[in-house]
C-alpha positions as CSV (number, residue, x, y, z in Angstrom):
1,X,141.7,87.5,107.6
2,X,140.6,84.7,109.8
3,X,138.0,82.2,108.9
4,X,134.9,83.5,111.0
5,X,135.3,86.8,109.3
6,X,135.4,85.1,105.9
7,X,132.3,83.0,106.5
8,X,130.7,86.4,107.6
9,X,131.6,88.1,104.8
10,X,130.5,85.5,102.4
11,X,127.1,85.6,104.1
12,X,126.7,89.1,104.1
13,X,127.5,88.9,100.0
14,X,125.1,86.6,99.5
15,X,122.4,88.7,101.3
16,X,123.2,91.4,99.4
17,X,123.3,89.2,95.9
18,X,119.9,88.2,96.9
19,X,118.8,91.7,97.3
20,X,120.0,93.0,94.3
21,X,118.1,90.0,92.6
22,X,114.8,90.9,94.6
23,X,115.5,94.3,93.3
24,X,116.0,93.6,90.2
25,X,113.1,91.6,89.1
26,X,110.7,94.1,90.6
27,X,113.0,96.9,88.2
28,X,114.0,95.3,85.0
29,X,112.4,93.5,82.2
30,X,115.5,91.8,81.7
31,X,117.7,90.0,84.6
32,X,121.6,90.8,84.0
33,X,123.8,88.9,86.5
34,X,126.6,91.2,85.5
35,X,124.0,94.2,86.7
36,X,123.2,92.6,90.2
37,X,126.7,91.8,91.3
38,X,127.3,95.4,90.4
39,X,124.1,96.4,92.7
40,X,125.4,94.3,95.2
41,X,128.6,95.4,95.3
42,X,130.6,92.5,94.9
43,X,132.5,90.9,91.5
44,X,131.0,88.5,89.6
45,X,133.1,85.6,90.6
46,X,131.5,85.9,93.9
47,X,128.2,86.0,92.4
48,X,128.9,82.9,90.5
49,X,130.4,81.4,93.6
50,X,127.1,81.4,95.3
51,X,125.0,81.3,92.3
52,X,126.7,79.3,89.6
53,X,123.6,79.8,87.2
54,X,120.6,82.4,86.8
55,X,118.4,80.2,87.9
56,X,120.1,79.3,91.1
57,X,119.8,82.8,92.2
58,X,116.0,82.9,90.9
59,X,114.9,80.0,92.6
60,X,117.0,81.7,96.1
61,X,115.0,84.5,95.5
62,X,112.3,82.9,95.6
63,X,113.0,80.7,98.3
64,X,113.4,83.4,100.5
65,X,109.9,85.2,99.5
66,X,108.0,82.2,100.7
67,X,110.0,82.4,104.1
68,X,109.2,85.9,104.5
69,X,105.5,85.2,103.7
70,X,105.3,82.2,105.6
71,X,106.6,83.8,108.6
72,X,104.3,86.7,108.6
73,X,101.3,84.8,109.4
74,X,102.3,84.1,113.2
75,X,103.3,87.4,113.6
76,X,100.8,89.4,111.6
77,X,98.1,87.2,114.7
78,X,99.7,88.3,117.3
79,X,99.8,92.1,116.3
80,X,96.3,92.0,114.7
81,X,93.0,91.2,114.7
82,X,92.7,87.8,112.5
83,X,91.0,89.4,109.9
84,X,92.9,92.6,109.7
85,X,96.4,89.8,109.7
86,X,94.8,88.5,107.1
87,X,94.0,91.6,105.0
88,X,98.1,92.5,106.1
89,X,99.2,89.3,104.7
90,X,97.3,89.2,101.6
91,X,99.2,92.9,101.1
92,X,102.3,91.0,101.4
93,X,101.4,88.4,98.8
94,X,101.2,91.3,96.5
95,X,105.2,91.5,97.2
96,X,105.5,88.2,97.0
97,X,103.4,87.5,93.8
98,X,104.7,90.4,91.5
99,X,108.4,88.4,92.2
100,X,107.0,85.1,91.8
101,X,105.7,85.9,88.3
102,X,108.7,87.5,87.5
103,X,110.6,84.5,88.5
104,X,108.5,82.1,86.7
105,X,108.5,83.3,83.5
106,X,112.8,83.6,83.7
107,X,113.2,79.6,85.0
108,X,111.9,76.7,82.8
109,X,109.4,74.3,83.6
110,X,111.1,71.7,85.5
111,X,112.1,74.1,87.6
112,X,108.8,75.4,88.1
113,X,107.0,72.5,89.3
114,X,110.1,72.0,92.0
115,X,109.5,75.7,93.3
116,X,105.2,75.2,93.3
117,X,105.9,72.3,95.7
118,X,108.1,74.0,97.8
119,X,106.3,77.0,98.1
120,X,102.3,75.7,98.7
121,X,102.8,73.3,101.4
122,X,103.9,75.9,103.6
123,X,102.1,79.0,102.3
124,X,99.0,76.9,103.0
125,X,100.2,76.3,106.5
126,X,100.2,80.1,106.7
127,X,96.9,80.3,105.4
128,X,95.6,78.1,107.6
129,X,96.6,79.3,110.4
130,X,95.5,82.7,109.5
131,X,92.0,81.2,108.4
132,X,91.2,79.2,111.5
133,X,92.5,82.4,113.4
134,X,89.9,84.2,111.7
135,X,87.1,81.2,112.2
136,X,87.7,81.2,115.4
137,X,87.2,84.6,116.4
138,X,83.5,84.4,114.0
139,X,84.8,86.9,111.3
140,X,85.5,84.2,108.5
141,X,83.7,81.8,106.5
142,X,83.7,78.4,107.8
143,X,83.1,76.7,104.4
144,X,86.8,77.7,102.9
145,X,90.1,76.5,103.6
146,X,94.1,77.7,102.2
147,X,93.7,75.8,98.9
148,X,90.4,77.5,97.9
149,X,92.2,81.1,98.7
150,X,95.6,79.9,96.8
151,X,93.6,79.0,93.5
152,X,92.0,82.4,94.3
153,X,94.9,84.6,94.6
154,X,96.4,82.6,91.3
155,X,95.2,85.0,89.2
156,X,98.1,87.3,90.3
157,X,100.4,85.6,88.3
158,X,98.3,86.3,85.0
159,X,97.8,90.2,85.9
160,X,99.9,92.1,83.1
161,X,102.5,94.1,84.5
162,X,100.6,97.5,83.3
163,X,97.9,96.5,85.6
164,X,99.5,95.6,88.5
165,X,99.1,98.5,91.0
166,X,95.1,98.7,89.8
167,X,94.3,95.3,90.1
168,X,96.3,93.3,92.6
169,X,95.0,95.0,96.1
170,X,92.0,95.5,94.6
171,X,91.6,92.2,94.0
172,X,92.5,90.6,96.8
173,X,90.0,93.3,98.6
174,X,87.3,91.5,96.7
175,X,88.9,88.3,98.0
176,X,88.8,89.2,101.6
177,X,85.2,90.5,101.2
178,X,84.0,87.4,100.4
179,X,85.8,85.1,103.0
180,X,84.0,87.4,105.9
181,X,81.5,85.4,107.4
182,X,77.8,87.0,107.1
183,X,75.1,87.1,109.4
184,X,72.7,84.0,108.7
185,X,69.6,86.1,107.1
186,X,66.4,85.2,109.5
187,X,64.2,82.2,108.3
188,X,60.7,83.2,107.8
189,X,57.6,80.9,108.7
């Protein structure tokens, strides 16, 4: 086998590690490397090869969610209406959440605060862009900005997992509500 088709097959394992991974936080209460390599159809020295720890793979995972988010914004716009790309990509934070919390409660601390950087400099560029989009075009509030809705959509990470598909849309329903701009009420004299 010649080296291109090696480096191809090692990036399409790799995809599919990380997919079994993405699958199997949203499935499992408990993450077994042994299980995803299985999933992804490849043997656990390869796993290990491009994940030499769980939390390599976590923090990959993750990695990869906040690309996917991110990316959405800019494309969401150009399909939508900016509020309706808004109310599209708050669905997707949903996704993005329910693995996040899943994530964070399997990788310790230090970890933690390395991912929370990565991930809210950018998802805040996403959020801005989606924001302005909407104040622009008169259908959002002009008095918030992406760190007001990020400490707003926090909450996802505390929603028990019994809750979840309740409460998370609902929520961020009641989110979007109240970033639509309202009509000024008249002044009387």
């Amino acid at each position: 086998m010649d080296s291109t088709r090696r480096r191809a097959d090692a990036v399409d394992n790799r995809a599919r590690i990380i997919q079994a991974a993405r699958a199997a936080i949203a499935d499992a209460d408990e993450i077994k490397l042994n299980a995803i390599a299985k999933r992804a159809g490849v043997g656990q020295g390869t796993l290990y090869r491009h994940f030499p720890t769980r939390e390599d793979l976590l923090v990959e995972v993750y990695r990869e969610d906040v690309g996917e988010l991110v990316a959405a914004a800019p494309a969401l716009l150009a399909e939508h209406d900016p509020l309706t790309a808004l109310a599209r990509w708050f669905d997707r934070v949903v996704e993005y959440a329910q693995i996040k919390r899943e994530v964070f409660a399997a990788i310790e601390a230090s970890v933690w605060r390395d991912l929370s950087a990565h991930s809210l400099g950018p998802i805040g560029d996403a959020l801005t862009l989606l924001l302005d989009a909407g104040k622009a075009d008169g259908v959002i509030r002009s008095d918030v900005d992406a760190r007001d809705v990020i400490l707003l959509i926090g909450y996802l990470t505390r929603l028990e997992q019994d809750e979840w598909d309740t409460r998370a849309r609902h929520l961020l329903g009641v989110i979007l509500d109240g970033l639509r701009r309202r009509e000024e009420p008249a002044s009387h004299p």
